[in-house]
Phi, psi and omega in degrees: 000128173278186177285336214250343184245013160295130196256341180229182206282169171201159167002034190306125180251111167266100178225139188263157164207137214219158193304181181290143202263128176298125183309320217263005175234017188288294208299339184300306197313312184298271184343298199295357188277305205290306190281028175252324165303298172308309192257000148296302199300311180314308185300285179308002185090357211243023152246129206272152207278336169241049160286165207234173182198130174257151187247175141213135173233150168218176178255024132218061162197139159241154199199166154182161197218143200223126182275152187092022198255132178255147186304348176211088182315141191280158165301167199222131158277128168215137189246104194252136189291140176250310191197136129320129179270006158286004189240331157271018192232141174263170186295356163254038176057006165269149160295138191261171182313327205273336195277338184286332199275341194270317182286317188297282218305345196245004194079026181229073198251343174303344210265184185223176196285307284224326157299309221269112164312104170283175192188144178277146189209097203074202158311314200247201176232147176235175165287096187244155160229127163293149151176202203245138180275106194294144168304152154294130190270133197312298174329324192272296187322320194270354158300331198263000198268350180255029164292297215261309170267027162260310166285350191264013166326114138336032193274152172304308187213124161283161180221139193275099183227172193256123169250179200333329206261000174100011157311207203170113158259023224286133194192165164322313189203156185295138185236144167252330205202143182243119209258120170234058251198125202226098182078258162232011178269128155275128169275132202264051176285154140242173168203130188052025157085024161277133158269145197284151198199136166285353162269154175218175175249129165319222175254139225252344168244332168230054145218140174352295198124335190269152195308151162225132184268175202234079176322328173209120200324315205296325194263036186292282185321328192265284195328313188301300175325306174285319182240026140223036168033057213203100175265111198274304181330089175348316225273305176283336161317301206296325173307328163308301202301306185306305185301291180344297195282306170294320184288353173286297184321323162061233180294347156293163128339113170229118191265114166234103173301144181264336162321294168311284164009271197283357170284337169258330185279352131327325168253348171239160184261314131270104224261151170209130171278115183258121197262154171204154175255166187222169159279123183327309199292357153318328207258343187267022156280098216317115186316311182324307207270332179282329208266327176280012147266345192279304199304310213268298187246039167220306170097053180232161187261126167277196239162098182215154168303211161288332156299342174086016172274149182288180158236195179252008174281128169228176187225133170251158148277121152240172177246031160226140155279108151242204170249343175222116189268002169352300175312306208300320191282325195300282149028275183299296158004282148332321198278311191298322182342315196282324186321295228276326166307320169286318155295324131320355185266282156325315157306302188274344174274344159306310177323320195275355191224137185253165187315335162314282190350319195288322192311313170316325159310337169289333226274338182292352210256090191271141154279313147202143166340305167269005179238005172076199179292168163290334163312306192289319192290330169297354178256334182268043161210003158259324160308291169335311213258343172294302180344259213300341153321295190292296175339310178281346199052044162270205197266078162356287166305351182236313168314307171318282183309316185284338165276348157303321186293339223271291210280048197251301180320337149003295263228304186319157189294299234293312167297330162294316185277334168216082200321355189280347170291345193294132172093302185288309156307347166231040120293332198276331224256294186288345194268353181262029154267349166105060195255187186262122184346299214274332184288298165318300174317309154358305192308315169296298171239030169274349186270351177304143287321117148346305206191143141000071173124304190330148172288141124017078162004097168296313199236168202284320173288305151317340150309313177283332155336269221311319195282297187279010161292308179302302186299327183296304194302227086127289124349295177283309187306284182299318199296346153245054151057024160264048157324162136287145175241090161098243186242356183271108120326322223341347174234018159089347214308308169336317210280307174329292176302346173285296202303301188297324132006280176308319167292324164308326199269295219284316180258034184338089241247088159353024174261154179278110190303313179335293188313289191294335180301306192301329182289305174308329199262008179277335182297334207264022167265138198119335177264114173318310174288358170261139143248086188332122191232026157308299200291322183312284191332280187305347171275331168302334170271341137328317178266338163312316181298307193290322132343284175306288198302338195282282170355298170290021169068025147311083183332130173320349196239012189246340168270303183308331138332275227265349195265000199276337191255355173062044149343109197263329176251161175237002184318346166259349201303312149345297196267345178279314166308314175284347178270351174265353164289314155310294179330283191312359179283304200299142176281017179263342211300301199262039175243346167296312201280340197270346185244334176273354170303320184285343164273330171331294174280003263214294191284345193269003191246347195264163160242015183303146144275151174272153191230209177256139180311098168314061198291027178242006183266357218261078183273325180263167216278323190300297178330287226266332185272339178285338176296278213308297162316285188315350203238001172257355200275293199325301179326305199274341181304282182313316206296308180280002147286331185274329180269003175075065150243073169331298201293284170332306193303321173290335195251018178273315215283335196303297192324301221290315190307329175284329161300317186299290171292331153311323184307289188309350186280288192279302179315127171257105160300285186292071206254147170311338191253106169334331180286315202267338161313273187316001195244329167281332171304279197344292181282326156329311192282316160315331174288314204277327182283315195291342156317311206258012182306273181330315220166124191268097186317334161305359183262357181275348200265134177312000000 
């Protein structure tokens, strides 16, 4: 039976099968191979409204099988626009040249004027004519769709290969043999100078070698599996791998980075888990530096207790099964010895010199051009952090010392072979130099927050490191015009401003944003190529903040309240949003907010200066009860602000709303006779600052 006399849809299987694939783009790959298929066919027509579509990648096949596929895309009614009928038409109603030349040129040059629908099209009227597009054969549609997706791949570097007839390919990796397969029929596409065929190849070590067919799309997945030991699916290897791997572990700890993850189900096709062992005497190396070489350059999972201590037990992914692996486990073993030794190595030779020692040695170190070596930035973010120390009332002398220090490890072998280490090794560093805790935790957590989500500083002196290291990058970096741009960050200044936020907010920490921009920008005088980007700076941190807030499930309009008043410290800023979140609750909230916009705008249009409220000036009934309320209000108002009770401060305003809306109600503000205009400002402006302590409530009003 042929494709073209099939009535009803069916299965499609796409699979390039190609030399091993780069491990760390496979899983890019894979997606980006299956959604190119699917939504070419999806783009032709040739799916059924619940087609379904599976991806599968190994590393050496992409694939991918789409349920629903019909053997003949359908006809299509189509109304295609022809001419505007001032151009296609001459001032005696004959068809002009252009409208003749448009219709041959569209295949329709047999019609008559007489065919053709006027129509409004916009202002003017055009010419359109329907009519119907014959459907496609699945063979033709799906050649141009696996055309367009083999070039548009996401690939890192392409590669240049010959194949058997003396051709030139260029693709990811040399592809051999092409799965093209529609039901139990091959479809007769090519591809990268392949022809479509229902065989593929197993597992390249543990099967024969001789091809295996795939008689039938639906059963791709159970064939690779049964007879070629091939989990073909990205999704379910890794998910094997994952389970494998906790149950090897058994009462340990098993550390899986999901980078390492898609990185080993990248490379096998059929995974078995191996426990191997190391030397103890491994251990008395700082874990950090074992567990990142196994992970970085073996791609093996460390194994630490219920305590987060390592063990000397590791576990690997192979792609071979056997019943006795011995060889495989000695193998690795072996292979890791030389890792751990060199960290060891590196670790005791570090030992010998201590990080003071080291600092003169930054001055070899550049940091950015216009900003000189890492000595001088290491002297403008030790100054900072004694600054912002006194500011806190910390320890100065210990701010001072972790920030000479923080960047020394730099310098050490162990960080040089692995940069991922910095801050961590020189906590190890200080602390056998005998340096003071916090000054060593520093070390460390001046690099804090990291990432999105990342802890914190634990101690006071890492915090102040931590601040003024970010504010000097942050500062120094826009004040010689590297700002971010779009999506280029290049120097994290986002991730920076976030962090120092986060600190601010989260350790509610009593500082002046104004202040520290300003102390920072004081380290950079004297440098010709600086220009102070505080007023910069701070509206980027403003909008970091507004960010930060959303993320916290705050409302724009409820950020814009507290953000409205330009706050300079933010260590309340937490407890002033719940309380305008509380406010906005209350039924009073919005007819108060909807009446301080209107004093907002009351007050921006007078040039009155408010003077103090006159109460024998006080004529109306409304007037004079809205004084009395506000002056019985005021008391609980201040009181419950001087004690930072935001939430108290907002809804005692609550009392205010029927004295408000009665004022506005009865009261001419802009009364002709000045004493009494200026005497209604008066009390308005008394309303409006006792509204507004907390949060400028007019930003709640729809």
């Amino acid at each position: 039976m042929t494709m073209n006399t099939m009535n009803t849809n069916s299965t499609l299987l796409i699979e390039l099968l190609t030399e091993e694939l780069p491990p760390k783009a496979l899983s890019k790959l894979g997606e980006a191979f299956a959604g190119a298929i699917f939504n070419g066919l999806k783009a032709h027509d040739f799916l059924a409204a619940d087609a379904v579509a599976t991806t599968y990648a190994t590393p050496r096949r992409l694939a991918v099988s789409i349920t629903q596929v019909r053997a003949t895309s359908p006809d299509k009614s189509i109304r295609e626009k022809i001419l505007p009928v001032s151009i296609a038409l001459n001032a005696q109603g004959e068809p002009t040249a252009p409208l003749l030349k448009k219709l041959a040129a569209l295949g329709f040059a047999d019609i008559s004027i007489n065919d053709l629908e006027r129509a409004e099209d916009g202002k003017a009227e055009s010419f359109f004519y329907t009519y119907t597009a014959q459907g496609i054969a699945l063979q033709q549609g799906l050649q141009a769709v696996l055309d367009a997706a083999v070039s548009k791949l996401p690939i890192p570097k392409l590669m240049s290969y010959q194949r058997p007839d003396g051709s030139t390919v260029q693709f990811v990796r040399p592809a051999h043999q092409l799965i093209a397969l529609y039901g139990t029929t091959v479809v007769p596409v090519s591809a990268l100078g392949l022809q479509a065929s229902n065989s593929t190849l197993g597992h390249r070590f543990l099967t024969s070698g001789d091809s295996l067919t795939i008689a039938d799309a639906n059963n791709y997945a159970d064939v690779l599996a049964t007879q070629g030991k091939v989990i073909a699916s990205f999704t379910a290897r890794k998910d094997k791998i994952r389970a494998a791997l906790l149950e090897k572990a058994g009462s340990d700890q098993v550390l899986m980075p999901e980078a390492l993850l898609d990185e080993v189900t990248a490379l096998v096709e059929w995974p078995v888990i191996y426990a191997c062992h190391f030397e103890q005497e491994f251990l008395t190396v700082p874990q950090e530096c074992l567990i990142l070489t196994m992970q970085t350059n073996q791609k093996y999972f460390a194994l630490t207790d219920t305590q987060g201590k390592l063990r000397s037990r590791f576990l690997i992914v192979s792609n071979l099964e056997t019943s006795d692996p011995k060889h495989i486990i000695s193998g690795n073993e072996r292979v890791v010895r030389p890792r751990l030794s060199d960290a060891k190595f590196f670790f005791e030779q570090d030992k010998k010199k201590t990080l003071e020692s080291r600092i003169p040695q930054l001055a070899n170190v550049i940091y950015h051009n216009k900003l000189g070596n890492q000595a001088q930035r290491t002297e403008r973010v030790t100054k900072l952090a004694g600054i912002i120390a006194a500011h806190l009332g910390a320890d100065v002398q210990l701010a001072e010392r972790g920030a000479m220090l923080a960047k020394a490890d730099l310098l050490t072998d162990m960080v040089g072979e692995f940069p991922e280490l910095q801050g961590v090794m020189g906590t190890y560093y200080a602390h056998h130099d005998g340096e003071h805790a916090e000054v060593a935790q520093a070390m460390s957590e001046h690099y804090q927050p990291r990432f999105a989500g990342d802890a914190l500083p634990s101690t006071q002196t890492g915090t102040v490191v931590a601040l003024a290291d970010k504010l000097e990058t942050l500062v120094g970096i826009w004040g010689i015009g590297l700002q971010p741009t779009g999506d280029k960050d290049p120097f994290a200044l986002r991730r920076h401003a976030l962090g120092v936020l986060r600190m601010l907010i989260e350790k509610q920490l009593p500082l002046s944003l104004q202040g520290l921009l300003q102390d920072s920008a004081r380290l950079f005088e004297g440098n010709a190529q600086f220009t102070d980007p505080s007023a910069a700076v701070s509206a980027f941190i403003f909008d970091r903040l507004r960010s930060y807030l959303r993320e916290r499930s705050y409302t724009a309009h409820e950020i814009e309240a507290v953000i409205a008043q330009n706050p300079d410290t933010f260590n309340n800023i937490i407890e002033r949003l719940n309380a305008v979140q509380a406010f906005a609750a209350l039924p009073q909230a919005e007819s108060l907010a909807a009446a301080n916009k209107r004093i907002t705008n009351i007050l921006k249009k007078t040039d009155i200066a408010p003077g103090k409220v006159q109460n024998n000036l006080l004529q109306e009934a409304a007037e004079q009860a809205l004084h009395t309320a506000m002056m019985q209000v005021k008391p609980q108002v201040d009181d419950a602000f001087a004690q930072g009770d935001f939430t108290t401060t907002l809804k005692t305003l609550a009392q205010l709303r029927d004295p408000v809306d009665a004022f506005f109600t009865n009261v001419m503000v802009m009364a002709d006779d000045p004493a009494l205009r200026n005497n209604r400002i008066a009390l308005l402006s008394e309303l409006h600052a006792m509204m507004n302590q907390v949060a400028d409530i007019s930003k709640l009003a729809a």
